[in-house]
NUTOR-32198 format. One record per residue (C-alpha): x, y, z; residue number from 1. Coordinates in Angstrom, 3 decimals. Layout:
! residues N
NODE        xx        yy        zz  dogu
NODE         X         Y         Z   NUM
...
! end
This chain:
! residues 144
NODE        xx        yy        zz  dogu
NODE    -5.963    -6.223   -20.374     1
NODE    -8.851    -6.356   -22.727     2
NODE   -10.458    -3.611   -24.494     3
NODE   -13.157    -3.147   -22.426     4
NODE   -12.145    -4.975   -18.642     5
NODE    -9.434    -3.964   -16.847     6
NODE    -7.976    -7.645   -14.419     7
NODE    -7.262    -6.699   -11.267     8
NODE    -7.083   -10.604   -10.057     9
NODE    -9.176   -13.857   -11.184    10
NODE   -12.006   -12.832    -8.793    11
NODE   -12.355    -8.923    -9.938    12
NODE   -12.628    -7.271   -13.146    13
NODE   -13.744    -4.041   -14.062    14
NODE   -15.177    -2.483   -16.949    15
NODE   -13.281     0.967   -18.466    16
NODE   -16.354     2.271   -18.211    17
NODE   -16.011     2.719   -14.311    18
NODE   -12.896     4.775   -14.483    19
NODE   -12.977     8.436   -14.769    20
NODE   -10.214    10.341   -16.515    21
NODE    -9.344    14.224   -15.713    22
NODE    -6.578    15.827   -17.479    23
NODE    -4.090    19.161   -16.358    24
NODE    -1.051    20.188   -17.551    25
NODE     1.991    18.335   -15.967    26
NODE     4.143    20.667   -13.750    27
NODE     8.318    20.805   -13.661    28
NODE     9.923    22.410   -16.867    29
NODE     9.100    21.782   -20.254    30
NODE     8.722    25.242   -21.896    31
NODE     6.226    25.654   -24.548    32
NODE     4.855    22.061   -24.508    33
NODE     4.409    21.177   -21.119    34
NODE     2.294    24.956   -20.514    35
NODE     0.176    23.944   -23.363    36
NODE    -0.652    20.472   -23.511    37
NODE    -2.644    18.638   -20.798    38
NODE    -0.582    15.460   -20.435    39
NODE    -1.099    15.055   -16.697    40
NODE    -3.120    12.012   -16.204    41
NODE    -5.672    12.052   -12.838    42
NODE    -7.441     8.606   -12.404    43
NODE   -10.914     8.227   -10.219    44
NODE   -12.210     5.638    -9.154    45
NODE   -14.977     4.873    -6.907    46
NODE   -14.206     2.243    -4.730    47
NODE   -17.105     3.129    -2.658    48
NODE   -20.191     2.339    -5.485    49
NODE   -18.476     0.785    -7.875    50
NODE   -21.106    -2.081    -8.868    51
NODE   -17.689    -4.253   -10.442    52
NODE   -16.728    -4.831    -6.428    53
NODE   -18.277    -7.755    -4.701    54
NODE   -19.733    -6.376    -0.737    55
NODE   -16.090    -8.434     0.789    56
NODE   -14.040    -6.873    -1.877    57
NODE   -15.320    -3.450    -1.331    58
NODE   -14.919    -3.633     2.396    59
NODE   -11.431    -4.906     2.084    60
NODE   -10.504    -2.193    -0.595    61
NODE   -11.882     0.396     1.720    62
NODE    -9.804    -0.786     4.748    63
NODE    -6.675    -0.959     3.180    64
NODE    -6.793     2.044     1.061    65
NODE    -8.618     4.340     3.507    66
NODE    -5.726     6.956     3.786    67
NODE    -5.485     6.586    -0.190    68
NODE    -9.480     7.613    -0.428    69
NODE   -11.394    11.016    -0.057    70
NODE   -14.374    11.287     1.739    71
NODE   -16.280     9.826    -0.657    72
NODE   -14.775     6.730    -1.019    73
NODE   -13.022     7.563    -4.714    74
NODE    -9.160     6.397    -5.216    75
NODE    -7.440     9.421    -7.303    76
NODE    -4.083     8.618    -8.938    77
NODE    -2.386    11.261   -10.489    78
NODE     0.629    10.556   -13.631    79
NODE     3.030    12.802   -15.121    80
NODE     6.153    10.746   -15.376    81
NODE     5.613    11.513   -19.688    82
NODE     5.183    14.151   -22.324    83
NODE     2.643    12.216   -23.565    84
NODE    -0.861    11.791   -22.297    85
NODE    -1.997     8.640   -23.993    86
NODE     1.737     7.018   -22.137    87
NODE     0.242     8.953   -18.966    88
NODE    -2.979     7.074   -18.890    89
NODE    -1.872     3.897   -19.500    90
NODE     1.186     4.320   -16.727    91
NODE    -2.097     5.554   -14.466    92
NODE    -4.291     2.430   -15.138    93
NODE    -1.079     0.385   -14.363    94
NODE    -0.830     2.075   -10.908    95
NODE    -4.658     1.309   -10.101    96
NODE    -4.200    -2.207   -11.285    97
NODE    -1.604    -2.803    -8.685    98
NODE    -3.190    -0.708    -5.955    99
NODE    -5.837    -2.722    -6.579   100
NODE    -4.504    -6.063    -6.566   101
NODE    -2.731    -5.488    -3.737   102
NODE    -5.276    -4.044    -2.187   103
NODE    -7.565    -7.334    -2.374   104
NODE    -4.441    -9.599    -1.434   105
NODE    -5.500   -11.971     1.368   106
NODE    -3.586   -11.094     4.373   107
NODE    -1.395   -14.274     5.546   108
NODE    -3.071   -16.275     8.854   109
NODE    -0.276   -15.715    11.668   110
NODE     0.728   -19.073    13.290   111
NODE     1.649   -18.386    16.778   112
NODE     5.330   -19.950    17.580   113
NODE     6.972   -20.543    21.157   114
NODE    10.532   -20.292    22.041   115
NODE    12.808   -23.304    21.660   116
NODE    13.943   -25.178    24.979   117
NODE    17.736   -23.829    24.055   118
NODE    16.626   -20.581    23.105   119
NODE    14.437   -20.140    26.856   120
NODE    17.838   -21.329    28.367   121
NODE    20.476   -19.548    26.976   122
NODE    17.773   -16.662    27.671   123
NODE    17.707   -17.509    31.214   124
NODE    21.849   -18.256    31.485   125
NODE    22.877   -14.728    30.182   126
NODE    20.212   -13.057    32.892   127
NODE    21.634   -15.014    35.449   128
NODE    25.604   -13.702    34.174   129
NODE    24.668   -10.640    33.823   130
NODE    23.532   -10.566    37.173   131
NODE    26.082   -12.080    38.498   132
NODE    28.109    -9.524    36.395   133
NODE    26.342    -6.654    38.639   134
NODE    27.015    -8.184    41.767   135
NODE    30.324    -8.419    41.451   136
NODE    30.360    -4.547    40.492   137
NODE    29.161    -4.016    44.453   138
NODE    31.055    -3.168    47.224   139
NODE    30.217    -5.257    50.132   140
NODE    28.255    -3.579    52.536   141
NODE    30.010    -2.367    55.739   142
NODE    28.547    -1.995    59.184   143
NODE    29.572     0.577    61.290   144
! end
């Protein structure tokens, strides 16, 4: 990661500028310091207008991560795994970086496979015991 761009993949890269930090005090114990100090990291971004994001990209990032967006189209991720806020951030643009990435991931091309010959046989041999299994289970049918 440079100063300035944050590498997501070869394709994307986006500027710090873009991201929007919001800072709260972490919850959980911690006594004096953690009811003091605003170490809890929220990260925004807007996935939705966010000029970095080629038109695919965008409409890829917005299918995958729709349950991870609000209405607006802005990914929020929250970090308060440390007592310290700079730690916080960083562990925050860490988590967007792989959300991200994974995010834009190309989704593998399924290849439609059949059935061996053996494995359609042995399919259609254990049908025909177990049928043969429940017709032995039968009484034979009297008529009166």
């Amino acid at each position: 990661m440079t100063d300035d761009l944050l590498i997501i993949n070869q394709d994307v890269q986006i500027p710090q500028a873009e991201l929007t930090f919001r800072f709260t005090t972490s919850s959980g114990p911690g006594g004096q310091h953690a009811n003091k100090a605003a170490t809890q990291v929220t990260l925004l971004f807007d996935v939705a207008n966010s000029p970095s994001l080629d038109e695919t990209s965008r409409a890829r990032l917005l299918a995958r991560l729709a349950n991870r967006l609000d209405k607006e189209g802005v990914l929020q991720i929250s970090a308060q795994d440390s007592r310290s806020q700079a730690q916080n951030r960083a562990t925050a643009v860490a988590r967007l970086q792989q959300i991200l990435a994974e995010g834009l991931k190309l989704p593998k091309k399924r290849r439609p496979t059949r059935p061996s010959r053996a494995a359609h046989e042995r399919r259609l041999q254990s049908k025909r015991r177990r049928g043969q299994i429940k017709q032995q289970r039968r009484s034979p049918w009297k008529e009166d």
